[in-house]
N, C-alpha and C positions, 0 to 999 in steps of 0.2 A: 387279118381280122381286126377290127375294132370294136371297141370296149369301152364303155363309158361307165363311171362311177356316180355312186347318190354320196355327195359330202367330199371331207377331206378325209376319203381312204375310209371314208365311211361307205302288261301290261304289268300297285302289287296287293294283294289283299292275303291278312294272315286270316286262319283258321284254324281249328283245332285239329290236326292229323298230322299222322304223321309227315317227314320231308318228302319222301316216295309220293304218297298220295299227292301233295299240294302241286308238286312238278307234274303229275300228269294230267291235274288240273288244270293249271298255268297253263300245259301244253293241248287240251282240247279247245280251250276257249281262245286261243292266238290262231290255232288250225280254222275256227269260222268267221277270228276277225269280222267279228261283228258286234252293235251296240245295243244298249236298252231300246226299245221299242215301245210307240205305241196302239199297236194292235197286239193278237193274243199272237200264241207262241203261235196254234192251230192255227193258222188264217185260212188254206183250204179245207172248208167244210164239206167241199163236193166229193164226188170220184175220185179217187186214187191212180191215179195212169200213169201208163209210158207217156211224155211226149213225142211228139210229132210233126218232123219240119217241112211242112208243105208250106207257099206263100202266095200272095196276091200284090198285084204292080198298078202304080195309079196312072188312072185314067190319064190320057194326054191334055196338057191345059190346066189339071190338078192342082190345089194350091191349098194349106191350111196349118196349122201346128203341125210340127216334129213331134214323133216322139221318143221319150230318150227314158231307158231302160238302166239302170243299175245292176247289173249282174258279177255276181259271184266269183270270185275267181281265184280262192287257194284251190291245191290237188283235189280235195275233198269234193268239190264241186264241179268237174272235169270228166267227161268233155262236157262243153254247153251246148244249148241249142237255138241257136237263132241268128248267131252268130255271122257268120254269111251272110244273109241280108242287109247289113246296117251299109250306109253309107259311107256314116264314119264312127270308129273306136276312140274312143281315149283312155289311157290309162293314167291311173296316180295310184300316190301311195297314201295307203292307210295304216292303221294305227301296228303296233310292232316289227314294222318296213316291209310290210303285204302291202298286196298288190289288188286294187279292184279295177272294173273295165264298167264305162260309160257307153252304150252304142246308143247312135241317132238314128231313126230310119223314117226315109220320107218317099224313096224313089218305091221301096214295097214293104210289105209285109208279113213278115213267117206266122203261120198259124202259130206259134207256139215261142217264146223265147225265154230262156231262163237257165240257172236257176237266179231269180229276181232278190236282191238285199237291199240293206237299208243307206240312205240320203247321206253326205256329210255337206257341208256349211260349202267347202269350193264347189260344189255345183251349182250352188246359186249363179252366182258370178259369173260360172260358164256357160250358163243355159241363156244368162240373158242378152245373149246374141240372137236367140229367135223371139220372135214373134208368138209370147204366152204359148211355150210347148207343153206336151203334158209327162210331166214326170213321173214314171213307174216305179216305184221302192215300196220293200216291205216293211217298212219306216223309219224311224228314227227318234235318235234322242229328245228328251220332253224338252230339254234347254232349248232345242233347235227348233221346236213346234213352230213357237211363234212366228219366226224368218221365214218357213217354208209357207206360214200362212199369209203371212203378209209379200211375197215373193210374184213376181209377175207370170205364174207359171196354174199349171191344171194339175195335181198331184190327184197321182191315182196310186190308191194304198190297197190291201184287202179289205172286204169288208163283210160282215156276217149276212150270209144268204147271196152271195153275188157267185156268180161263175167264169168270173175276171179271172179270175184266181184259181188255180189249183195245186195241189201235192201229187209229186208224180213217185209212181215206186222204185226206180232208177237207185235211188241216192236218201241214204239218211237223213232227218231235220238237221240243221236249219238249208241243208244245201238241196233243198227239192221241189223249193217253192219256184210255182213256173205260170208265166202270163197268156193269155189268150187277145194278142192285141186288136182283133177284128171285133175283141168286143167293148174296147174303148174308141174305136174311130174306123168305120164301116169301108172305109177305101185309104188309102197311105197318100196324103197329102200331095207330092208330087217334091220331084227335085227342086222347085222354085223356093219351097219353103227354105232350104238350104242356105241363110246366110251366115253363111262361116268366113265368106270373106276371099273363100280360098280361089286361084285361078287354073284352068284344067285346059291342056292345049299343048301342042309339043316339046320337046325337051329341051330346055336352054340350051346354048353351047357351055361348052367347058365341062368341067367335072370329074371327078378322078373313079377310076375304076374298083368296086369294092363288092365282094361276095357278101359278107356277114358281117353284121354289126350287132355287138350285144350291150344291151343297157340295164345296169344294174343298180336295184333297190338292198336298203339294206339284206330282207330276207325274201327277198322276188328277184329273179331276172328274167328278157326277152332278150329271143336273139330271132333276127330275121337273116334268113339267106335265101339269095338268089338263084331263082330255077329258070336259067334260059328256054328250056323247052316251055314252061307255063307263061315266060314273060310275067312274074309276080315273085314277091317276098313271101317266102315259105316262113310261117311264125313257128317258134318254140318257146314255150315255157318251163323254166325253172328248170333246161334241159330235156324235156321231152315234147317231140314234135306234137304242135296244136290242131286238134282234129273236131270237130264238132259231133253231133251224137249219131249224124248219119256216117259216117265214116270220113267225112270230106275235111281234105287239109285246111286251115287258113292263109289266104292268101293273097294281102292285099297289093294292091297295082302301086299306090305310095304309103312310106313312111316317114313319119318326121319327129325330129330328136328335137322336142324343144325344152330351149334352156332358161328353168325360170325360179323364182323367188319361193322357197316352202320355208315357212315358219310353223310353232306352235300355235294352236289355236287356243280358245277357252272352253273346247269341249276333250272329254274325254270316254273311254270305253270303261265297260266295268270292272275290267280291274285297274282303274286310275290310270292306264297309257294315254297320252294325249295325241289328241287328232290333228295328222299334219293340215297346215290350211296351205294352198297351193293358190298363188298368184298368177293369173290369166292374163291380167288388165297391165300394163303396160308395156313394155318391149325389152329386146334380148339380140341372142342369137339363135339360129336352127343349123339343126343336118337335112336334107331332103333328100331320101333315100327313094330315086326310080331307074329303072332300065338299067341296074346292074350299076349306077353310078352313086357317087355321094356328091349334092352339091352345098354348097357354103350359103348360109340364108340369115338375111336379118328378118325378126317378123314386129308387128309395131301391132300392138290392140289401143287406141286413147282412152276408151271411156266401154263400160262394160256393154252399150245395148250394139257397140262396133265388132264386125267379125274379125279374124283377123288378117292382116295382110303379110306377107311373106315375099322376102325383094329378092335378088341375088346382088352381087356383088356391084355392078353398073345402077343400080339403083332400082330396076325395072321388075314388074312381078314377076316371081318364079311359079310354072306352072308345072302341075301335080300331072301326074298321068289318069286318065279315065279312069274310071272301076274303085275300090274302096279307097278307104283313104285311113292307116293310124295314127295318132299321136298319141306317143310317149312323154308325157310330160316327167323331165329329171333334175334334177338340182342345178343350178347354176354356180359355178365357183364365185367363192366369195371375195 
């Protein structure tokens, strides 16, 4: 088993109450790991509903924006829905060493994904490998307004009177907010939209044999292990196996440990924790976790509007296996 650490072996506001109270304070608002916003708390004005994962696949030939969803990802918020569909995941870390998940989907689209949270400042950076995608959050900090405005991207937020958006009854505020993407983009752009950079095609030589590997955040970890019968990485979170709201495992065909540069940013959440900023743009090392193997990978991004590329050892791209694709984005040793 392999194990990966965030660091080396690695939010506050006073109020009037007692110590009891302020700690269970402290501890509901690090459990939604989430920021000031600017929309209302309410953003689903419509129906109250279960979600519902049914999806639609684009046309062949298909071509247009990504789009890339924000979604939720302490217990609280568990299981998701939409999940399955994406192409591809990413994961980083935010603010108290939680954990949130970015999915792209181009190749279809689930009626329903969520539950939907709010922007931070490294998605900029990461989105702008596509081609002005449209980004679904249920907002973000007023400091960051401006970047997301001026940012090469389609932000789609809630909005008073739309049906973008809904509250489902599943799941308490703030973890219940869930998107309807067929009503931001009537057919799912197609896989061409997809430049990530990445290469899909049979399995390098070499590689060493590896069941589970787990990557840990400060107060988050993933562990993926290998199920020969499915031929995919079985996901678990924080220790329990990851399931979406239909009952269905997640399980994607590749993973990859990329290793890269998190510093402090200049934003923070409301109780003054600051938000890690996670560096995409320049180059590293990876793990590429497929077919039961782990292989050894440098990956290089130059410039932010470049996807990125991923070599093995001989120099040559290493190719991901068909079907989903995660990245775990973890700390780089210093």
């Amino acid at each position: 088993m392999a194990m990966v650490g965030m660091g080396n072996n690695t939010l506050s506001r006073r109020a009037t109450m007692t110590a009891a109270a302020l700690a269970a304070v402290i501890t509901t608002v690090l459990a939604a790991g989430c920021t000031a916003t600017h929309v209302p708390a309410d953003d689903g004005r419509g129906k109250n509903q279960a979600p519902t994962p049914t999806m639609s696949t684009a046309p062949p030939g298909n071509s247009g924006p990504v789009l890339a969803v924000k979604i939720d990802n302490v217990s609280a918020a568990r299981p998701q829905t939409g999940l399955n569909a994406a192409d591809v995941v990413y994961t980083e870390q935010v603010e108290g060493g939680l954990s949130r998940l970015m999915a792209v989907y181009a190749s279809q689209l689930p009626k329903v994904v969520g539950p939907v949270r709010s922007a931070r400042e490294s998605d900029l950076e990461l989105l702008r490998q596509f081609d002005r995608p449209t980004l679904a959050f249920s907002g973000a900090q007023h400091k960051l307004l401006p970047l997301i405005d001026k940012a090469p991207l389609t932000p789609a937020t809630p909005g008073a009177g739309s049906d973008t958006y809904f509250r489902g009854t599943d799941k308490p505020a703030p973890h219940n907010l869930y998107l309807r993407p067929e009503r931001l983009m009537s057919t799912p752009p197609g896989a061409a939209s997809l430049t990530t950079g990445f290469h899909y095609g049979p399995a390098p030589s070499g590689g060493r044999t590896e069941t589970t590997r787990t990557v840990r955040y400060p107060s988050a970890r993933f562990t993926f292990t290998w199920s020969g019968d499915r031929h995919r990485w079985l996901v678990s979170m924080d220790g329990v196996p990851t399931e979406t709201s239909d009952g269905k495992r997640v399980a994607p065909a590749t993973v990859v440990v990329q290793y890269v540069k998190i510093h402090e940013s200049a934003y923070h959440d409301v109780l003054g924790n600051n938000t890690p900023y996670t560096e995409t743009v320049g180059s590293g090392t990876a793990k590429v976790l497929r077919d039961g193997k782990v292989f050894d990978a440098a990956w290089n991004r130059a410039k932010a509007t470049d996807g990125t590329e991923f070599t093995g050892p001989d120099g040559a791209p290493l190719n991901f296996a068909k079907g989903q694709v995660w990245v775990v984005f973890a700390r780089a040793a210093s």
